[in-house]
C-alpha positions as CSV (number, residue, x, y, z in Angstrom):
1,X,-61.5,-41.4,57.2
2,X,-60.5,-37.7,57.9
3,X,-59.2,-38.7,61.1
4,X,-57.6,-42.3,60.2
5,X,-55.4,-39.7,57.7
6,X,-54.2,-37.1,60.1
7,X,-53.6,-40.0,62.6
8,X,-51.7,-41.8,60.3
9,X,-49.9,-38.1,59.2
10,X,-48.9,-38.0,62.8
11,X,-47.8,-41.4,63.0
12,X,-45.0,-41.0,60.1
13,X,-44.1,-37.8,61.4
14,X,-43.0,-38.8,64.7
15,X,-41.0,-42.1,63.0
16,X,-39.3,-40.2,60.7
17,X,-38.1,-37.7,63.5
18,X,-37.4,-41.0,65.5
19,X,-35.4,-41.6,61.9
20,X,-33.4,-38.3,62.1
21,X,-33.0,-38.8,65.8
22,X,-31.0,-41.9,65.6
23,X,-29.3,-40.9,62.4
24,X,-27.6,-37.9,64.9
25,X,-26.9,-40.3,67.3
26,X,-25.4,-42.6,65.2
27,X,-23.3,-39.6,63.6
28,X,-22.2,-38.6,67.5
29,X,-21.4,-42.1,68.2
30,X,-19.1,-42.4,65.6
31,X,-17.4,-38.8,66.2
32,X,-16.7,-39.8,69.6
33,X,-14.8,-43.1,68.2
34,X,-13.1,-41.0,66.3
35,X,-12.7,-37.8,69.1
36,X,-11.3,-40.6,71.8
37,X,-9.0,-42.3,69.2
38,X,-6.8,-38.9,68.3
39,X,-7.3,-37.7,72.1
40,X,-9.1,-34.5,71.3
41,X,-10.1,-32.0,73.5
42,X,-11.2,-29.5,71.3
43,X,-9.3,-26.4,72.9
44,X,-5.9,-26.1,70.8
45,X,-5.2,-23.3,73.4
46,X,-5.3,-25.7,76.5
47,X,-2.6,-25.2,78.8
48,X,-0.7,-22.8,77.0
49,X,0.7,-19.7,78.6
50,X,-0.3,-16.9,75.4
51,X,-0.8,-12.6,76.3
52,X,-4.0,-10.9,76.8
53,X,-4.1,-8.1,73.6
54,X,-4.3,-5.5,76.7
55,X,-0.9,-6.7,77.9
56,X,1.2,-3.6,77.8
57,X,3.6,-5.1,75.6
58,X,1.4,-6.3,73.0
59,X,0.0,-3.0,73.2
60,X,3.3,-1.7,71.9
61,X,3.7,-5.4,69.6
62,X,0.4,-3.6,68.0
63,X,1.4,0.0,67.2
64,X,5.0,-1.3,66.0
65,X,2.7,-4.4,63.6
66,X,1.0,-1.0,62.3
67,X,3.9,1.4,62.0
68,X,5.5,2.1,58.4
69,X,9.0,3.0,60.1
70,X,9.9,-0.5,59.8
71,X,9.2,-0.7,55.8
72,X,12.8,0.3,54.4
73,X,11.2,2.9,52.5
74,X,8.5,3.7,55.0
75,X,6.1,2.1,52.6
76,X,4.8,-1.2,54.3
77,X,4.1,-2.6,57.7
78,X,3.8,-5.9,59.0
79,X,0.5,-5.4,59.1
80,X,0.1,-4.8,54.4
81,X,0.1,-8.7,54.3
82,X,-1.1,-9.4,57.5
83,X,-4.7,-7.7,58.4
84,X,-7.2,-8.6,60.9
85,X,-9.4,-7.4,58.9
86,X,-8.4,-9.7,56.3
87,X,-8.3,-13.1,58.1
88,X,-4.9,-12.4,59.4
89,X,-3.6,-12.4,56.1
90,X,-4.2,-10.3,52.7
91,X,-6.7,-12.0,51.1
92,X,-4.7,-12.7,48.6
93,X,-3.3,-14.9,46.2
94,X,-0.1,-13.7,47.3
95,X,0.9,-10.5,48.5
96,X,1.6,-6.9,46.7
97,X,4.8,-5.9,49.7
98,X,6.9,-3.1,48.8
99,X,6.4,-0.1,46.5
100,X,3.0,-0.9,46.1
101,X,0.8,2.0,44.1
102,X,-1.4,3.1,47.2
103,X,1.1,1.6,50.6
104,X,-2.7,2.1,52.5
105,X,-4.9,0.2,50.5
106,X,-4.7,-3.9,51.6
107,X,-6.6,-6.7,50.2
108,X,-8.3,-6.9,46.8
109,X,-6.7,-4.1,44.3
110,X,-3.4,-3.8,46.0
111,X,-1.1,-3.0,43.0
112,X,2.6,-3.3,42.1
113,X,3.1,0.0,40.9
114,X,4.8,0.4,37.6
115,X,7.0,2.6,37.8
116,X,8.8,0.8,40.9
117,X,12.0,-1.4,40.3
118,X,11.4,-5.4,39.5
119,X,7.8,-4.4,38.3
120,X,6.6,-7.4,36.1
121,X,2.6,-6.6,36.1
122,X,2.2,-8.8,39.1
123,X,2.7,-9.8,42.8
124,X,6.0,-9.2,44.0
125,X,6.1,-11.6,47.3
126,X,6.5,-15.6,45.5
127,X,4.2,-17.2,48.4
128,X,1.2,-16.5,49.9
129,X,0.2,-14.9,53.0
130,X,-0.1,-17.2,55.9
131,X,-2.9,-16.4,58.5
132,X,-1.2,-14.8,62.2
133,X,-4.1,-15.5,63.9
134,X,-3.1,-18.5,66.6
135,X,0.3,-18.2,65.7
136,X,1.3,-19.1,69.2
137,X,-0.4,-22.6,68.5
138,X,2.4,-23.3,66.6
139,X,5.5,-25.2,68.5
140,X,7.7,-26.8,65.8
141,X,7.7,-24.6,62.3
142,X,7.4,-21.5,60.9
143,X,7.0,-19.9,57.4
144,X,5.7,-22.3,54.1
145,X,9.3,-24.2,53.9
146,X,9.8,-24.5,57.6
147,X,13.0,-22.4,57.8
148,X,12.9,-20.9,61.3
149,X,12.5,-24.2,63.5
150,X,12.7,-25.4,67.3
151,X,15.2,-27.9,67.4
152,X,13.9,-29.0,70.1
153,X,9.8,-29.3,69.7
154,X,8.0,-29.4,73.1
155,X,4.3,-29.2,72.8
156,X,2.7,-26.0,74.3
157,X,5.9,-24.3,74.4
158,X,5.8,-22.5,71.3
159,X,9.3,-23.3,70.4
160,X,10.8,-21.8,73.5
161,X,12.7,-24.9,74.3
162,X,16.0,-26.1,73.1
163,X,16.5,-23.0,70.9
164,X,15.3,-22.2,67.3
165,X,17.1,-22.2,64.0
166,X,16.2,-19.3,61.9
167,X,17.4,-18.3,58.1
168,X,20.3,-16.3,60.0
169,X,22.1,-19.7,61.1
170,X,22.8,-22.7,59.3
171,X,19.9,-25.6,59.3
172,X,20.7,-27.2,63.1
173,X,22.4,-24.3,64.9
174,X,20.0,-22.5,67.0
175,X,20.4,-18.5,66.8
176,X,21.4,-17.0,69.9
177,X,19.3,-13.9,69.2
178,X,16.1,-15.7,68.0
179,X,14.0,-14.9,70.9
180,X,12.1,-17.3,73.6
181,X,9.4,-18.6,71.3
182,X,8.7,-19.1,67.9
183,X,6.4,-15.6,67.0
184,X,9.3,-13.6,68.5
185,X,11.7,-15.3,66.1
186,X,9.8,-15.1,63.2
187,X,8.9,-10.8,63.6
188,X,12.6,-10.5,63.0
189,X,12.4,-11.5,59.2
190,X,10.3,-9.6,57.0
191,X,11.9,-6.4,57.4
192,X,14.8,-8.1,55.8
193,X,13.3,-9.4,52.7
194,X,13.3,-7.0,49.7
195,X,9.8,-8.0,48.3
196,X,8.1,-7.6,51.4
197,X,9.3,-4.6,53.8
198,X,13.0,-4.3,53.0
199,X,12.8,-2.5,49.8
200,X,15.4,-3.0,47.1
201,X,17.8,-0.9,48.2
202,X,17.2,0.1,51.4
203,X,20.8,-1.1,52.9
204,X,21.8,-2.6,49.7
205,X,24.4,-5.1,50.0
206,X,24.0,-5.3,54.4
207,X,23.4,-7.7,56.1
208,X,19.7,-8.9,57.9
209,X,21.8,-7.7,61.5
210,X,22.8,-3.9,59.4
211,X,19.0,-3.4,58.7
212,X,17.9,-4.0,62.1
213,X,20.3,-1.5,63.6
214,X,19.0,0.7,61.2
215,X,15.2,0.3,61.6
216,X,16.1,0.5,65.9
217,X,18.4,3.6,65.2
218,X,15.1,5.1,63.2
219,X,12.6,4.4,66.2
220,X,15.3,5.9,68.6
221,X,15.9,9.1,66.7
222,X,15.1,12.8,68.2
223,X,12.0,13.6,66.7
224,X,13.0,15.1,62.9
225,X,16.7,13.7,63.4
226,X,18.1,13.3,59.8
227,X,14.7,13.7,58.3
228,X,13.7,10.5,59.6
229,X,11.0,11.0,62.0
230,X,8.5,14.3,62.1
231,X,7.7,12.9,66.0
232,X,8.8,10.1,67.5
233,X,6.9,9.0,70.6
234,X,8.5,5.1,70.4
235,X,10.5,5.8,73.7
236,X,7.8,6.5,76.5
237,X,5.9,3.8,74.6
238,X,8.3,1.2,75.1
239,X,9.0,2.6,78.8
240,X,5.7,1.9,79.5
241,X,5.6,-1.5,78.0
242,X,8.6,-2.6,79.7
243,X,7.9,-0.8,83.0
244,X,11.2,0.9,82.9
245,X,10.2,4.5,82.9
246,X,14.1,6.0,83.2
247,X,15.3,3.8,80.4
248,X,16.9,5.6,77.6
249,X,16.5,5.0,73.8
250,X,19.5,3.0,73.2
251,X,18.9,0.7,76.6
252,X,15.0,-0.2,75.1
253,X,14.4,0.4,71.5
254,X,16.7,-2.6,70.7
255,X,15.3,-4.9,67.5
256,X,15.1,-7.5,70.2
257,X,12.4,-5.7,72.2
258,X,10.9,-5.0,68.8
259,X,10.9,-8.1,68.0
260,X,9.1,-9.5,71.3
261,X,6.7,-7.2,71.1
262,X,5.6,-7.8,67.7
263,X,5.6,-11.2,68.9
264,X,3.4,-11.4,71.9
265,X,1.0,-9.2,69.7
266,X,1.0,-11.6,67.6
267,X,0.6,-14.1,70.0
268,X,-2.4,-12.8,71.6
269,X,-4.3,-13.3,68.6
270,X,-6.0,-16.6,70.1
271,X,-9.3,-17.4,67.7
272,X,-10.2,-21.0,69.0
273,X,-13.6,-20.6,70.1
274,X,-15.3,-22.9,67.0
275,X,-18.3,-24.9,66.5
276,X,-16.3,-28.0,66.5
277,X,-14.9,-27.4,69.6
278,X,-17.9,-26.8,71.2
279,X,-19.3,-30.1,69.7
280,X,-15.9,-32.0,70.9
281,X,-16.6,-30.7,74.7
282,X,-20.5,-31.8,74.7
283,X,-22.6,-29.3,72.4
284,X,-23.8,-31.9,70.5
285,X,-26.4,-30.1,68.2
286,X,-24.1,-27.2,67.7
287,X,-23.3,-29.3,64.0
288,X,-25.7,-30.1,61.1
289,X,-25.9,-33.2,60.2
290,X,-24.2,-32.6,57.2
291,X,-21.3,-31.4,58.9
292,X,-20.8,-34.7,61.2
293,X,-20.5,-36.4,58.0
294,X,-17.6,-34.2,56.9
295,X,-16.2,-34.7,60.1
296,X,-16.5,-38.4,59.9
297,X,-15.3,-38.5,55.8
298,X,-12.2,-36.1,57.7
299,X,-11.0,-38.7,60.5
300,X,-11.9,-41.9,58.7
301,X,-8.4,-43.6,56.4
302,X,-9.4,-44.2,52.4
303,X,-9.9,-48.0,53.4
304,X,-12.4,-47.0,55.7
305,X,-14.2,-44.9,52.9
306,X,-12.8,-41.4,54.4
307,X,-10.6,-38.9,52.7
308,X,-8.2,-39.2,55.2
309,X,-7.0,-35.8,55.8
310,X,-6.5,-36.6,59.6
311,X,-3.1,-38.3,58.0
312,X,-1.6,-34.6,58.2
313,X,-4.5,-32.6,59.9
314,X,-3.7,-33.8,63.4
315,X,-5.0,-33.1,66.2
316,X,-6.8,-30.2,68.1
317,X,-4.6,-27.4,66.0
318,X,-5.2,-29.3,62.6
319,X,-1.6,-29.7,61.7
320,X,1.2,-32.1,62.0
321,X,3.7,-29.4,61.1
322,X,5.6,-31.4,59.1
323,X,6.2,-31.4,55.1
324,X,4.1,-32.9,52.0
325,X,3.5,-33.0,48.6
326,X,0.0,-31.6,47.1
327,X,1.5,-30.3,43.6
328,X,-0.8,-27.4,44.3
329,X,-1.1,-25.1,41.3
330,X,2.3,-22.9,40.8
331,X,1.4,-19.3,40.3
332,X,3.3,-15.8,40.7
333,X,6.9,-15.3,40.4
334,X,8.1,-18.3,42.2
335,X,11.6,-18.9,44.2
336,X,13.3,-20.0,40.8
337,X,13.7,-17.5,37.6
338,X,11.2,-19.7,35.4
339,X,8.8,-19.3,38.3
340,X,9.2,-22.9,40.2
341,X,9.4,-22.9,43.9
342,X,11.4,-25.9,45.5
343,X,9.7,-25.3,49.0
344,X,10.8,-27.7,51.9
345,X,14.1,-28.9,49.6
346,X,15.8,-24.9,49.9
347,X,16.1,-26.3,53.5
348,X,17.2,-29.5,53.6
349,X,18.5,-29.9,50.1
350,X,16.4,-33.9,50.7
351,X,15.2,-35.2,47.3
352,X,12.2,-36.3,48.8
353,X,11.1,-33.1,50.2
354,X,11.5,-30.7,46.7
355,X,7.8,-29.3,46.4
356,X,7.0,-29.6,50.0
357,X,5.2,-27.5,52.0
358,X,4.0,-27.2,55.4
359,X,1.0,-28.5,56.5
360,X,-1.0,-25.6,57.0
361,X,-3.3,-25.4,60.2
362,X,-7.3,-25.6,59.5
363,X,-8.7,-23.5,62.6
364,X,-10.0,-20.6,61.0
365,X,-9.7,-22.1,57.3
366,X,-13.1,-20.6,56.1
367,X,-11.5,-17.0,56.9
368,X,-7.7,-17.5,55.8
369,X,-8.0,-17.8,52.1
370,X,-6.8,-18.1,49.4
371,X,-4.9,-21.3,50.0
372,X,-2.2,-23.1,48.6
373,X,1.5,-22.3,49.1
374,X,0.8,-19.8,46.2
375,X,-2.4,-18.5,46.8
376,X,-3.9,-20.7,43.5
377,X,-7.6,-21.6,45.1
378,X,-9.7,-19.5,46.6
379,X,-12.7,-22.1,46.9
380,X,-12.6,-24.3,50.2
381,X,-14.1,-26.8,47.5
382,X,-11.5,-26.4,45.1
383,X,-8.8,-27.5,47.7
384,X,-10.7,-30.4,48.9
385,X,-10.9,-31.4,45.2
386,X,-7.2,-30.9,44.7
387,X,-6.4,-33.5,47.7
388,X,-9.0,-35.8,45.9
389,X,-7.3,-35.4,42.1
390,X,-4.4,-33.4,42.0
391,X,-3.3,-34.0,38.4
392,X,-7.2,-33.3,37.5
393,X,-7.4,-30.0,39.9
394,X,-4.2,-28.8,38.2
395,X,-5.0,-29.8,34.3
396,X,-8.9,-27.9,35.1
397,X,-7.5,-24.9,36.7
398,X,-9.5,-22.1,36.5
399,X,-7.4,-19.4,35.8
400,X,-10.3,-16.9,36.3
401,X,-10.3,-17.5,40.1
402,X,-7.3,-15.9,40.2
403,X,-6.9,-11.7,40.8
404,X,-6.2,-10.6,37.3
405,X,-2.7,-10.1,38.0
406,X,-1.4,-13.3,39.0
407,X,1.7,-14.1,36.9
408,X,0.3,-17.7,35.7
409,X,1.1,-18.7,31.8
410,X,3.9,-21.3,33.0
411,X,1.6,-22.9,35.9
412,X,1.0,-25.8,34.1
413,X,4.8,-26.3,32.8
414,X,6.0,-25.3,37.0
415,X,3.5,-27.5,38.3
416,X,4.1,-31.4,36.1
417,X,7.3,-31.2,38.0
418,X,5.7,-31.6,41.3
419,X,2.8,-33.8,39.9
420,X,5.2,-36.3,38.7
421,X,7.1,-36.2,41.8
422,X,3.9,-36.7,44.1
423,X,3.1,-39.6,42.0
424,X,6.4,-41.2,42.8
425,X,6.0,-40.7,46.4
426,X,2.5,-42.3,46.2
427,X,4.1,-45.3,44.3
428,X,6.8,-46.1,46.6
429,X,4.6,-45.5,49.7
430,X,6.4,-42.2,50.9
431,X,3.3,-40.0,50.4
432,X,0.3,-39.2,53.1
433,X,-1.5,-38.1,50.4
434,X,-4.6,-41.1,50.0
435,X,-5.5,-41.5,46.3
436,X,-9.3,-41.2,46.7
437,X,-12.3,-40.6,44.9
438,X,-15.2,-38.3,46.3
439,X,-18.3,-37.4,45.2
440,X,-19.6,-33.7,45.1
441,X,-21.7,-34.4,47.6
442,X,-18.5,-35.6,50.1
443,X,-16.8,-32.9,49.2
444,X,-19.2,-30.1,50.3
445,X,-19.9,-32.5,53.5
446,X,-16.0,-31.8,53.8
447,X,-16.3,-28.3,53.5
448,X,-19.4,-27.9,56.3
449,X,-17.0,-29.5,58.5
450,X,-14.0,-27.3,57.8
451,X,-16.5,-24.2,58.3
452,X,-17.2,-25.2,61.8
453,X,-13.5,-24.6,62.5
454,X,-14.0,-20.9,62.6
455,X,-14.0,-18.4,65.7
456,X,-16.8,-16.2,64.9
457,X,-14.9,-13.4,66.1
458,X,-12.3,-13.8,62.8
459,X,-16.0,-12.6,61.0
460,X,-16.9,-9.7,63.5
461,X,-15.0,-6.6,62.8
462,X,-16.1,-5.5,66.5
463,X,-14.8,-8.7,67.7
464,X,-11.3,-7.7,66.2
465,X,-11.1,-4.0,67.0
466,X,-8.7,-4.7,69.9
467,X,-5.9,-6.0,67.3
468,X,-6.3,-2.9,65.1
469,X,-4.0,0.0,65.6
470,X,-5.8,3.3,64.6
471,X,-4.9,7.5,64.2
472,X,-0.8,8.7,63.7
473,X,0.6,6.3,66.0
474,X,3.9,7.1,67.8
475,X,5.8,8.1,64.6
476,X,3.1,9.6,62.4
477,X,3.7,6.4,59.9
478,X,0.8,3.9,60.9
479,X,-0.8,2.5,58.5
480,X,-4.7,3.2,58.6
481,X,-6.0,0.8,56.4
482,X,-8.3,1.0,53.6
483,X,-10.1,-1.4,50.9
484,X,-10.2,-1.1,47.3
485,X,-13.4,1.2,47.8
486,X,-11.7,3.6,50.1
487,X,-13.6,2.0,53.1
488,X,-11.1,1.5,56.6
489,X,-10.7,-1.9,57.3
């Protein structure tokens, strides 16, 4: 009888791994429907020309992302809202920029201090931090409400054909100094906003072009000219970059050579080497099984019993870069005096698209929290349950996700707004949004997919040393980063 048992034992044993066997294969046979119907290949990198980090110019890109001379006041870089570190971004809500009480300390406890001008107890910069990392994935869009734009999108180009629109021109004329791609253009525009490098009256009442000359007049100056610099190495630095070693300041440090080098810095942060694409090019037990159904919940519609994120998520960068309406939860100071934020509509001044935001990119999500065009989740959960039940993510907010801080006690009155105008989308068939129903068990499925969208080098802080600029820099104003326990990032 002993041995009829363990026989039997043995005999279940191998079924149910038979079981589990074709339960995989069953999952991989559906992916690949799914991976052959929206032409995947996995690599959102694939055959686009992007910089090595050790290309001399972003080598420079890197020491001018990390230098405080381009803060107005010397008291931000690029680099306070956009860390390595920190998944590209802050990680937070949404971003302490200027005048902020320790200009060194990024991330969690950054404070607004309160003694600076426009203090209000909170943030100062109304939208959240978006990721840099794979920023030269990007060919059509840039910023939340889309308003630096190729006019004419070419995938894999990276908006360097047909010319780009930026805040500088008027929606539809391309900007002659813009740049050849889309990072380029963009490293030309926080330095002119007040919350977030500008300062409040650093060129007060100038123009975005006045407080470039100035910032390239800074990083030219004689080391200790008019108390600007104590040392100034930026010229033989960008002689080097540009291989033009007789050059003279005026010839090279021009905010358009700033510009493209804090772009292809940028640029050459390429983090695409995930789980899922590994899985898409033939790893097939690189996912759990709970992941593959994530994946399949992900690419099948509502009428197929999926969640139908694919509708914006598209292809192998995750992202249609276009404009929709979630109603996620309106936090912080907003675009409007009572704290609303019209998003896509400051562009295009279209009815349809007040509250809309750009479709945000998933490669790297599990790293580039918190999400939301304000910052308002900080769960991967909490987001996937938003796109489920909006009205019942919003109504159940839990405020105590949120950094203390957070200016929040009209979210509920600046969010119905956008509730009520998703809902008429929905009803007249203009929305992408699917009105669906998932349990928690689909939802964390969800989230094990969106996890295997991660480079594990966006975890590794050795991994990311290359993109961190460390020591005085060329100017003595780089910003060596620190968390809220004193800790370099």
């Amino acid at each position: 009888m002993a041995y009829i048992g363990l026989k039997t034992t043995a005999v279940v044993a191998v079924s149910l791994g038979l079981l589990g066997c074709n339960t995989d294969l069953w999952l991989d046979w559906q992916l690949n429907k799914q991976i052959g119907k929206y032409n995947l290949s996995g690599d959102p990198a694939q055959g686009r020309e992007l910089p090595s980090i050790n290309d001399p110019v972003a080598q420079l890109g890197k020491q001018l992302f990390f230098t405080k001379a381009l803060g107005g006041d010397k008291d931000t870089a690029c680099v306070s809202c956009h860390h390595p570190m920190l998944g590209g971004g802050d990680d937070l809500p949404l971003p302490v920029g200027v005048a902020a009480e320790n200009p060194d300390l990024l991330g969690p406890g950054r404070k607004h201090d309160a003694s600076a001008y426009e203090y209000d107890g909170g943030p100062t910069v109304p939208r959240n931090a978006p990721t840099v990392f794979n920023i030269g994935l990007w060919d059509s869009k840039i910023f939340h409400d889309g308003r630096l734009e190729a006019l004419v999108s070419i995938p894999g180009q990276n908006g360097a054909i047909g010319g780009i629109r930026t805040p500088d021109t008027p929606v539809g004329v391309a900007d002659p100094e813009a740049g050849s791609n889309l990072a380029e253009a963009q490293s030309r525009f926080p330095v002119t906003s007040p919350e977030e490098m500008r300062g409040f009256h650093f060129e007060l009442g100038n123009s975005n072009a006045d407080v470039r000359s100035h910032l390239e007049s800074r990083l030219q100056a004689a080391p200790g000219y008019m108390n600007e610099l104590d040392e100034n190495r930026w010229l033989e630095a960008f002689q080097v970059a540009f291989g033009q070693p007789q050059a003279d300041a005026a010839a090279l440090i021009t905010y358009q050579n700033i510009a493209k080098a804090i772009g292809e810095y940028e640029r050459s942060m390429v983090f695409t080497n995930s789980r899922w694409k590994r899985y898409v090019q033939g790893e097939k037990y690189i996912l759990s099984r709970k992941a593959k159904r994530g994946a399949l919940l992900f690419y099948r519609s509502s009428k197929q019993g999926g969640a139908g994120c694919v509708n914006c998520h598209k292809g192998d960068t995750f992202t249609d870069e276009q404009f929709h309406v979630l109603a996620m939860p309106q936090v912080g100071r907003g675009k409007e005096e009572n704290g609303m934020d019209f998003g896509r509509w400051y562009v295009t001044g279209k009815e349809n698209d007040r509250f809309a935001f750009r479709t945000p990119s998933l490669l790297n999500v599990s790293e580039t929290g918190p999400w939301g065009h304000a910052g308002a989740y900080s769960s991967l959960e909490d987001v996937i349950r938003h796109h489920a039940n909006p009205r019942r993510s919003v109504n159940n907010f839990d405020y105590n996700t949120l950094e203390a801080d957070v200016q929040h006690t009209e979210m509920l009155e600046n969010t119905r707004p956008a509730l009520k105008h998703l809902s008429k989308l929905q009803r007249k068939g203009q929305s992408k949004l699917p009105k669906i129903s998932l349990t928690k068990k689909e939802v964390n499925q969800l989230a094990a997919f969106l996890r295997t969208l991660t480079d594990p080098c966006t975890k590794n802080a050795g991994c990311l040393e290359p993109w961190v600029a460390r020591g005085e820099g060329h100017d003595g104003l780089l910003l060596n980063a620190i968390d809220e326990n004193g800790n370099p990032l």
